[in-house]
C-alpha positions in Angstrom: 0.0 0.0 0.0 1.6 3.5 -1.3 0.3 6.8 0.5 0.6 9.5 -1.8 0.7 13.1 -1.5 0.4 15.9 -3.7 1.3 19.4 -3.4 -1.8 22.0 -3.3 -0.8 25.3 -4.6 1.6 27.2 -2.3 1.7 24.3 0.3 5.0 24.3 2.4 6.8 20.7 3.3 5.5 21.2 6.7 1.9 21.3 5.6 2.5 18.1 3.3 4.5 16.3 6.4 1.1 17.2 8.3 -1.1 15.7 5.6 0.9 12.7 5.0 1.1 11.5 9.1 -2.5 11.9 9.6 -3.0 10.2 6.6 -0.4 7.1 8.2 -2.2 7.4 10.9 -5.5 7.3 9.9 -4.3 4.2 7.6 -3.3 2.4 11.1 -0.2 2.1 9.8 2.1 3.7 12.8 0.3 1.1 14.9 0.9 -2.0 12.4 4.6 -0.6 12.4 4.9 -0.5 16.2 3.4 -3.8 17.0 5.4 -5.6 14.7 8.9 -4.4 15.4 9.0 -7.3 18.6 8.2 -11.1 17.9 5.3 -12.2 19.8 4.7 -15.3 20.7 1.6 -17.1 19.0 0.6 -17.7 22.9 1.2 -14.1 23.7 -0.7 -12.9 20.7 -4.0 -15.0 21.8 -4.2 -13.5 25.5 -3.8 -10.1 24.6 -7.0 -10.5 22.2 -9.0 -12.0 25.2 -8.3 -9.4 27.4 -9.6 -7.0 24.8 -12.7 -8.7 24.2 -14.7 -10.3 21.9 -14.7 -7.5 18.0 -17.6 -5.6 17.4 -19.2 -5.3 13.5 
């Protein structure tokens, strides 16, 4: 998956930086990142769910 940004008008790299970590984000893609950078154990994995409870549709 590729986020893209474009430039609008007289927007300054700041503004586009902005855009583009809401947009990261909003993607859930800082918190994919984060929770794979350690192993977890299949075991590990399972009891964290539980203790979240059961999803919601």
């Amino acid at each position: 998956m590729a986020i893209r940004i474009k430039s609008r008008g007289n927007e300054s790299a700041e503004q586009m930086m902005r855009r583009f970590k809401k947009l990261c984000e909003k993607e859930g893609l800082v918190k994919d990142v984060k929770r794979k950078e350690y192993y977890e154990k299949p075991s590990e994995r399972k009891r964290r769910m539980a203790k979240r409870g059961p999803q919601r549709d």
